[in-house]
ZABA-604963 format. One record per residue (C-alpha): x, y, z. Coordinates in steps of 0.001 Angstrom, whole numbers. Example, Ala and Ser with C-alpha at 12.3 -4.5 7.8 and 13.67 -1.06 7.14 Angstrom:
<recs>
REC       X       Y       Z
REC   12300   -4500    7800
REC   13670   -1060    7140
</recs>
This chain:
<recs>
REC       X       Y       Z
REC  -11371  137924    8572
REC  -12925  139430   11640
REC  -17030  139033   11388
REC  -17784  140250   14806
REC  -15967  144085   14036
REC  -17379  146529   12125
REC  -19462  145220    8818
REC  -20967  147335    6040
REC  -24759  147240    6208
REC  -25212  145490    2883
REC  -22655  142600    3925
REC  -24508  141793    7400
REC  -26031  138737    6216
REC  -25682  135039    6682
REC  -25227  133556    3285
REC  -22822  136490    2314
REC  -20547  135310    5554
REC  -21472  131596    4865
REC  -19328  132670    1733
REC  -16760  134034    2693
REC  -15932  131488    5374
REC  -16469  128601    2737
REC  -13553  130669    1168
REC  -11479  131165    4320
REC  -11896  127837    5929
REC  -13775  125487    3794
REC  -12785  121926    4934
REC  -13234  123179    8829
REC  -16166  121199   10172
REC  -19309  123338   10709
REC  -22074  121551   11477
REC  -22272  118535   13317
REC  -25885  116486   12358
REC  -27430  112823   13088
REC  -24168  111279   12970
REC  -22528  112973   10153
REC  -20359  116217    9701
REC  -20460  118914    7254
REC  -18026  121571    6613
REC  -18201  125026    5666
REC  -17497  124513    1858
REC  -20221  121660    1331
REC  -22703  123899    3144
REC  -22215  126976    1089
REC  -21866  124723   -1858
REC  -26080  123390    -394
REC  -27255  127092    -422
REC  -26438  127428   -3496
REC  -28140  124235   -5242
REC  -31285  124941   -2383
REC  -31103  128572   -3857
REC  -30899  127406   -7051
REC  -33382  124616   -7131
REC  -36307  126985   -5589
REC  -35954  129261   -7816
REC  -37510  127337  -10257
REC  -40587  127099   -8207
REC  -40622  130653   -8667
REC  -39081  131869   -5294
REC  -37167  135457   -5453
REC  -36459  138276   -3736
REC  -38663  138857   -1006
REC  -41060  135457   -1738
REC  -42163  133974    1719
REC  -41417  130383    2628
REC  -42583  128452    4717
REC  -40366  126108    6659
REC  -42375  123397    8516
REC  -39047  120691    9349
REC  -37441  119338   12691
REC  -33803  119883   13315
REC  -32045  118210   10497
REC  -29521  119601    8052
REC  -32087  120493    5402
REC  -33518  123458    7386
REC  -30088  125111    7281
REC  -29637  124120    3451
REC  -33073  126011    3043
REC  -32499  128778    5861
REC  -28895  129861    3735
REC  -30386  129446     -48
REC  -33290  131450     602
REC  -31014  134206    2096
REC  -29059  133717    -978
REC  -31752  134268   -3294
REC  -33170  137055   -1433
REC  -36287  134951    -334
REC  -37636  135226    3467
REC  -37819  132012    5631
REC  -41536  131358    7725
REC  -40331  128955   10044
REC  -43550  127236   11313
REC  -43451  125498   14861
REC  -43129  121841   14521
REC  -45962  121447   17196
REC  -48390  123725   15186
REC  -51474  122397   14718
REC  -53693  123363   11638
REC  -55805  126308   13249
REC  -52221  128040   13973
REC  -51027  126970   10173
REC  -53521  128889    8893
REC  -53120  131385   11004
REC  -49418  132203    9647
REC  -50506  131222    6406
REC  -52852  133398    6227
REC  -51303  136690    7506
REC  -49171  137458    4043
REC  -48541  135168    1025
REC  -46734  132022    1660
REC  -47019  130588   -1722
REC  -44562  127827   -1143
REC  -44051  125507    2108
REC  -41149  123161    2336
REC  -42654  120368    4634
REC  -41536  117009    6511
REC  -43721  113820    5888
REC  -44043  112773    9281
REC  -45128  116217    9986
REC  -47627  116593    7298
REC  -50896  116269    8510
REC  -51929  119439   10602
REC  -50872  121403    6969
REC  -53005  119283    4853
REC  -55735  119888    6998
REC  -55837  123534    5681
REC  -53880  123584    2789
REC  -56518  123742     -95
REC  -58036  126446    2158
REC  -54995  128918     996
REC  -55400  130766   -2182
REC  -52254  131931   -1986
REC  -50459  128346   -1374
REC  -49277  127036   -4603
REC  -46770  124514   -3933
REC  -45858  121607    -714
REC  -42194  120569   -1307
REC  -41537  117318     449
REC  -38902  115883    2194
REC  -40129  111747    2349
REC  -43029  110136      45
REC  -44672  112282   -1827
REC  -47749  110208   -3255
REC  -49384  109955    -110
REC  -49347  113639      94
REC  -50392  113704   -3493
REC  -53723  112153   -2767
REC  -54817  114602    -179
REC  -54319  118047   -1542
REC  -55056  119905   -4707
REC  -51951  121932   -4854
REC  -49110  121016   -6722
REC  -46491  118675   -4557
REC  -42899  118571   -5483
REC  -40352  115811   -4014
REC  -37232  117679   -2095
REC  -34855  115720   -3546
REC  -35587  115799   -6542
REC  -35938  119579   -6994
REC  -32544  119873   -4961
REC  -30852  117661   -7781
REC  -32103  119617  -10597
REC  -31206  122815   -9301
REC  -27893  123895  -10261
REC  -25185  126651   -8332
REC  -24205  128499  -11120
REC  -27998  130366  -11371
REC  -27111  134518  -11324
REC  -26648  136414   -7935
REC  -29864  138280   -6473
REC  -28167  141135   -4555
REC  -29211  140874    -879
REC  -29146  143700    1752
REC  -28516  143196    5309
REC  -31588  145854    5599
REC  -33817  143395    3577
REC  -36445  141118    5378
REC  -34457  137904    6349
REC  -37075  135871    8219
REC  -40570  135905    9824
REC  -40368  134454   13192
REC  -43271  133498   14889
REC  -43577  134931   18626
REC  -43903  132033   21171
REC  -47529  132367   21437
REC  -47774  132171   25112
REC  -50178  134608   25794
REC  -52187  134329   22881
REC  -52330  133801   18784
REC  -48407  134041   17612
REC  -47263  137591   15586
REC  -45206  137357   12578
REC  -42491  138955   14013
REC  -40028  140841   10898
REC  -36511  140662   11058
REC  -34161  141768    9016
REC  -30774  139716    7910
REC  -28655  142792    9708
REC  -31181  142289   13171
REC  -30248  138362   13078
REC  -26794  139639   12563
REC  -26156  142114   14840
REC  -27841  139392   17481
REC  -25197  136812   16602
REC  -22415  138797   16821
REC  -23179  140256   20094
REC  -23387  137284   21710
REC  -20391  135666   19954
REC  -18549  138592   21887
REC  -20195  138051   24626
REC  -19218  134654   24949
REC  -15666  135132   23669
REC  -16469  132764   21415
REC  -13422  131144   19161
REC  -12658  128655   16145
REC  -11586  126477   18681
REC  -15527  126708   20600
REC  -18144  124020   19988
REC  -21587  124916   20482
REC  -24408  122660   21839
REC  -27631  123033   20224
REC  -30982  121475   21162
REC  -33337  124153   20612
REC  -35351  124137   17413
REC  -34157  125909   14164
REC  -37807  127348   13767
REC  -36960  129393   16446
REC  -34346  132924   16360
REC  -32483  131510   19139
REC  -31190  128483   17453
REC  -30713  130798   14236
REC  -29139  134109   15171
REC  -27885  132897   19104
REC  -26375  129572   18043
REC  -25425  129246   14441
REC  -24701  132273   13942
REC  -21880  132992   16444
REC  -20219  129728   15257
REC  -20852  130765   11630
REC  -19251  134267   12579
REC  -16546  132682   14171
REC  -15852  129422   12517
REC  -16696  126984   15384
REC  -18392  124176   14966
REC  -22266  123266   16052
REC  -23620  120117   17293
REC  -27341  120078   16547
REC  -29668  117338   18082
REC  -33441  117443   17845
REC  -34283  118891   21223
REC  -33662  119126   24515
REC  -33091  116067   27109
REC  -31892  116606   30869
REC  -31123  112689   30907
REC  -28680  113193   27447
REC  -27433  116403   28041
REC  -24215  115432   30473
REC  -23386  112527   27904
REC  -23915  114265   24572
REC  -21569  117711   26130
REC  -19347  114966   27148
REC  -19481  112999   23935
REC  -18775  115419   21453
REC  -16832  118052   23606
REC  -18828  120537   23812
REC  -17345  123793   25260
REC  -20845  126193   25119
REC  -24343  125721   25199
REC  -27787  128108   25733
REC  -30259  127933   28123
REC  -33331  129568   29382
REC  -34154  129387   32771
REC  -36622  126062   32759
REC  -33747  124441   31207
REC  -31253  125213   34304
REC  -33516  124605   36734
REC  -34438  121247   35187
REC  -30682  120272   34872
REC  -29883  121136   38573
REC  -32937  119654   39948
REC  -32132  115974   38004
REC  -28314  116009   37689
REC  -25642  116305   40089
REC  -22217  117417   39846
REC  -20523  114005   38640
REC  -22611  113924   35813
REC  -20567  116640   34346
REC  -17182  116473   35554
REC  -14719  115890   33561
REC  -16816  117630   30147
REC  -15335  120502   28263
REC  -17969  122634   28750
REC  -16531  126389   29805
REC  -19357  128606   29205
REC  -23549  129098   28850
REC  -25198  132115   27682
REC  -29110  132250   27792
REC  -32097  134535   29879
REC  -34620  133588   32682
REC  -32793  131954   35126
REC  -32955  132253   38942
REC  -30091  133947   40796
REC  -30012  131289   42772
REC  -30003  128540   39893
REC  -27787  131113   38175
REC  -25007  130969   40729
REC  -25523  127451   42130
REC  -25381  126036   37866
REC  -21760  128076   38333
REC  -20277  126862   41327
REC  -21343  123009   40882
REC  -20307  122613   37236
REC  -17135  125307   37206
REC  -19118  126886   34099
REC  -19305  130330   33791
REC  -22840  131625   32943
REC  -23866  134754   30813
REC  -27144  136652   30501
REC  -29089  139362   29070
REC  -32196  140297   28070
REC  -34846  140621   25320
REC  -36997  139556   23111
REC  -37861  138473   19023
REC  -38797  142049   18446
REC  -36706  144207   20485
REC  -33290  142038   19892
REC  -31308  140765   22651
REC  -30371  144787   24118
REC  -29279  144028   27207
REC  -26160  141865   28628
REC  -24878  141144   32053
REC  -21617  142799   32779
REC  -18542  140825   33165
REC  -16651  142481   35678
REC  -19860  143113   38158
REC  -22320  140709   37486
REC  -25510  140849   39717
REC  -27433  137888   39001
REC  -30501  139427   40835
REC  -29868  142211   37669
REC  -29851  141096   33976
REC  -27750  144006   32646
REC  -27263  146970   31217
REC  -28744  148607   27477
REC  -25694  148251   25212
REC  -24682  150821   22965
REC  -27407  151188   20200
REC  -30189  150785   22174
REC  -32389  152633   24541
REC  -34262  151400   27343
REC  -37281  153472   29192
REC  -39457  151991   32531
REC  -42946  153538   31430
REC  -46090  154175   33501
REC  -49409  153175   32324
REC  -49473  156235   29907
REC  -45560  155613   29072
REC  -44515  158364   31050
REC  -41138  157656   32605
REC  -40477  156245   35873
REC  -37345  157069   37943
REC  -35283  154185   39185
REC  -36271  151922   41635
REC  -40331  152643   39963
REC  -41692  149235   38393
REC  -43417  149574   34788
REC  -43107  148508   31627
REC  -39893  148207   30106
REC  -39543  149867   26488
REC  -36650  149650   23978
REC  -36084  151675   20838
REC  -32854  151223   18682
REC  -30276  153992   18324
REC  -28926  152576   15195
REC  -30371  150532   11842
REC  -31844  147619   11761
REC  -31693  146900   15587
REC  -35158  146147   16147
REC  -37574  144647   14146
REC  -39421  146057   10835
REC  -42846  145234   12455
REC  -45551  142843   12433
REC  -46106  140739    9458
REC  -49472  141368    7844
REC  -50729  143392   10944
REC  -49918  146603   11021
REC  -52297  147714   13569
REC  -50769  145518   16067
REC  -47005  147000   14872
REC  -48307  150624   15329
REC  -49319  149808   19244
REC  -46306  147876   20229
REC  -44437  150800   18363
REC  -46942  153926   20749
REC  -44910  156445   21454
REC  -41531  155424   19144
REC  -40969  152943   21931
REC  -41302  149355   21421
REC  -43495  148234   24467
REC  -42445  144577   25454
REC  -45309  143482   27675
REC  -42759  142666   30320
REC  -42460  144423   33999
REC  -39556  145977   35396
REC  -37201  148971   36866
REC  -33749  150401   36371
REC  -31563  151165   39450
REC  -29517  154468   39403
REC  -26394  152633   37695
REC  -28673  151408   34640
REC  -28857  148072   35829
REC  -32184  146628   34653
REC  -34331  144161   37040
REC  -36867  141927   35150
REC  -39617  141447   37305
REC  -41713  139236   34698
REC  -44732  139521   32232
REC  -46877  142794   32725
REC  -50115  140370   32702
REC  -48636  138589   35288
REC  -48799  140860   37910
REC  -51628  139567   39888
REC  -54132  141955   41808
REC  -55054  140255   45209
REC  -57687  142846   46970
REC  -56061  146111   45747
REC  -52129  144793   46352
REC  -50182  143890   42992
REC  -48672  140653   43003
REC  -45624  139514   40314
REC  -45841  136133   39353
REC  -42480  136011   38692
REC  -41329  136281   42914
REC  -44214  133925   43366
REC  -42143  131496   41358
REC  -39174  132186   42935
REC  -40463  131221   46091
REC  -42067  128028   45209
REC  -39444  127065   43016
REC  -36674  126923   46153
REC  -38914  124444   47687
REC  -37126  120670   47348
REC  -38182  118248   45088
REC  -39599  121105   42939
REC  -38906  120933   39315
REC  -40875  123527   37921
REC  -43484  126274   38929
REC  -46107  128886   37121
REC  -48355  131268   39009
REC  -51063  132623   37604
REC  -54124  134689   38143
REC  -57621  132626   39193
REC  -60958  134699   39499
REC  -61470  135188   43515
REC  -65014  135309   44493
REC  -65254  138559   45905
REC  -63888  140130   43191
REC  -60037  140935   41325
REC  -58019  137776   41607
REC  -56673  134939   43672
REC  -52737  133684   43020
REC  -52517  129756   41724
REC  -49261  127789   41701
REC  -49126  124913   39025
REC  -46100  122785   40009
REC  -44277  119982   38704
REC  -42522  117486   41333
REC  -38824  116673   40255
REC  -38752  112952   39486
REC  -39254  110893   42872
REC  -40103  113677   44918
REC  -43644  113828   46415
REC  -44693  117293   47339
REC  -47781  118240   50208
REC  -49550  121790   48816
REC  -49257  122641   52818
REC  -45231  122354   52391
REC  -45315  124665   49503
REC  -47412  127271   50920
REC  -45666  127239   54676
REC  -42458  128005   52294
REC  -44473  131016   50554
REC  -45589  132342   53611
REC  -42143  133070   55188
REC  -40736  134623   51970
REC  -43464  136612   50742
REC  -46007  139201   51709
REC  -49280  137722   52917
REC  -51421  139150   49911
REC  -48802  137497   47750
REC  -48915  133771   49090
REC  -51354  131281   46786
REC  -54375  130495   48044
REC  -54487  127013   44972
REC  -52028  124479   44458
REC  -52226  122088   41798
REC  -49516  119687   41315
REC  -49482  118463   37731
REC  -46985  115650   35578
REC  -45820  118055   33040
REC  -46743  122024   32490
REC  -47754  122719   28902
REC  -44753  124476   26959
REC  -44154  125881   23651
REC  -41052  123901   21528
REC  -38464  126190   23109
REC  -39699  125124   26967
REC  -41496  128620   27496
REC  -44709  127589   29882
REC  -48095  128461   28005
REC  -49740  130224   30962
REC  -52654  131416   28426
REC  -53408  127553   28452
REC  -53480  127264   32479
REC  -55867  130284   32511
REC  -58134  128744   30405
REC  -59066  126083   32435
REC  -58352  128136   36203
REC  -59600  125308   38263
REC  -59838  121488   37904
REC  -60888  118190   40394
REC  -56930  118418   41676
REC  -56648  121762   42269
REC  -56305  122210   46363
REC  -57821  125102   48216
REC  -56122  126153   51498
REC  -59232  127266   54040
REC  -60152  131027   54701
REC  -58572  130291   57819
REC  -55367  129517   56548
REC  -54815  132775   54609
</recs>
């Protein structure tokens, strides 16, 4: 049965496909998990006991839960029963901590939270603080737990063994509310971002094609299941096309090489930290020899993009997007421009806008907006905040916050956050060619550039930058290499060279948290003289 051609509307949804694979190919291995394996069948057969068992706790159609779990087989149990009971998952970022709990908590009802022991504590915090929280189900110990709230705590396994598969079918929609995914919060509090199980779909499928993914594939995954690109960009191609998924706990540039090697992988995602980090600390005999063919993923460097090619013999694809707008653009095969990440596919509509969303011609830098041509493309809005839905939705375009232009063939060039562009005495400077810059420099492994107040006014550029391991990097080296590839108004007057830039769980750099704190005792000034 072909998953990735044309699907009615009410069958785009994970659970109904889990089914009908569990049907097609049950015994194929599926998931591969801390050392054990489980196939098709026995994870259908989980959603519906996890289905099952939290329905007695009340959950329905369109009850919010709230998923607080590392990668472990557990999270999928829960993602595929709730979709089978019509429930939607919160998935709440393992590094949360309890001010951003509450947050998400308190945006729309989220009367039951399924919760790891070990990961407890930032939840507790705030839990009796939530009317609307009525029950912690726990995976570990639960009297500990017991002791420190006043809501009613339920052991995981326990509920999960008294649930039973036979409980009668809620009929699910792929136009119903799937999931709330949090936004990556890097610019700011996170925005319960409303997908629907068709938009998770139609993401999956999309980039199974575009990876000509098969039943013969396996797919590497290290990025975090609270996350949509774990869910719809990982699981769900190999659910769609019955590979098989290995799923670690996160990412590692030192295990990477062995684990693709150990359990054959043949495709993995990255973002651009993530390639950068893996060139900068591997070489080409780490992976020779591996099975790995392909990469899909968004943010990478050209030059990281084509070097990652030619030393592993892996061909890379790309795109771009976002939670909200969907993954709407892909690189083309038989052209692809690295420099370029692709053209609109059909469905969607893509608009450079000026300040008041007027449209720019090509070559023109704005802000890039996407609208869907077709259902359930694009989000259903912001959860709980529907004044922040109507402005990202101005005009019946979506606004993404991010900078860019269109050439005359359609060819979209991302030229980085809109907030990054960086206003050095009246010239606009993009953070995102400041990186580039830096980021060619030896030895480094990782760069952000960000706006620092300038004492005569508007702003000064700052490059935070993280050595690769061994490497010892001079601020003057770094600058000399700015100032022969960029204008003068665009090279940084501050270098700080820092251990580790702060990221959220899927590597994204936090730049609100660098701007919060613009200069410290290591930050180095190059004189008036210099610039």
């Amino acid at each position: 049965m072909d998953f990735l051609g044309p699907l009615p509307l009410r069958d785009q949804v994970a659970s109904k496909i889990l089914r009908a694979q569990a049907q097609r190919i049950g015994p194929r291995p599926f998931v591969a998990c801390a050392g054990k394996t489980y196939s098709y069948g026995a994870m259908d057969a989980a959603a519906d006991r996890t289905g099952a068992a939290l329905r007695i706790l009340g959950a329905g159609r369109q009850t919010r839960v709230g998923i607080l779990l590392s990668n472990r087989i557990e999270y999928l149990d829960l993602w595929f029963g709730l979709s089978r009971i019509g429930a939607v998952q919160v998935p709440l970022n393992t590094a949360y901590r309890s001010a951003q709990i509450l947050h998400v908590l308190r945006r729309a009802p989220v009367p039951i939270v399924v919760v790891e022991e070990s990961l407890a504590d930032e939840l507790l915090a705030v839990a009796d603080d939530v009317g609307e929280l009525e029950t912690l189900v726990v995976l570990g110990s639960t009297a500990a737990i017991r002791a420190r709230t006043r809501k009613r705590v339920v052991d995981y396994a326990e509920l999960i063994a008294g649930g039973s598969g036979a409980a009668a079918p809620i009929e699910v929609s792929g136009a119903d509310t799937g999931a709330v995914m949090n936004t990556s919060g890097t610019t700011g509090p996170s925005k319960g971002v409303r997908l629907s199980h068709a938009q998770q779909y139609i993401l999956g499928r999309n980039v199974a094609r575009d990876l000509e993914l098969s039943e013969r594939d396996v797919y590497y995954n290290f990025f975090p299941l609270f996350h949509n690109t774990a869910q719809a960009m990982i699981t769900l191609p190999v659910l769609f096309t019955g590979a098989r998924m290995v799923l670690t706990e996160r990412f590692s540039a030192r295990q990477f090489w062995p684990e693709v090697r150990s359990h054959h992988c043949t495709a993995f995602y990255y973002i651009g930290e993530i390639l950068r980090m893996l060139l900068k600390s591997t070489t080409a005999a780490d992976g020779a020899g591996t099975s790995l063919r392909i990469g899909w993923g968004i943010g990478a460097a050209p030059q990281d993009f084509l070097e990652f090619q030619r030393r592993h013999d892996v061909v890379l694809r790309s795109g771009y997007g976002s939670t909200e707008a969907n993954v709407c653009v892909y690189l083309p095969h038989d052209n692809p421009d690295p420099a370029s990440v692709g053209r609109a596919l059909p469905g969607y509509e893509l608009r450079i806008g000026d300040a008041d969303d007027a449209p720019l011609p090509p070559g023109e830098s704005g802000e890039i907006l996407v609208r869907g041509s077709e259902p359930c493309t694009t989000m259903q809005g912001y959860d709980g905040d529907p004044q922040a839905t109507l402005a990202a939705w101005r005009d019946l375009w979506f606004h993404t916050g991010d900078a860019g232009y269109l050439d005359a063939q359609g060819n979209l060039y991302f030229m980085g956050r809109v907030r990054d562009a960086i206003r050095v005495r009246g010239e606009n400077v993009s953070a995102f060619e400041v990186e580039e810059a830096i980021g060619r420099v030896p030895g480094v492994l990782e760069v952000a550039a960000i706006a620092v107040p300038c004492e005569l006014g508007g702003d000064d550029v700052k490059v935070v930058v993280v050595p690769a391991p061994g490497a010892e990097l001079e601020p003057q080296a770094l600058i000399a290499e700015a100032q022969a590839r960029l204008p003068k108004f665009a090279v940084p007057r501050y270098v700080e060279i820092v251990a580790a830039l702060p990221k959220t769980e899927t590597n994204k750099v936090r730049k609100n948290v660098l701007r919060e704190t613009p200069f410290t005792p290591a930050t180095w000034d190059r004189s008036p003289q210099q610039r």
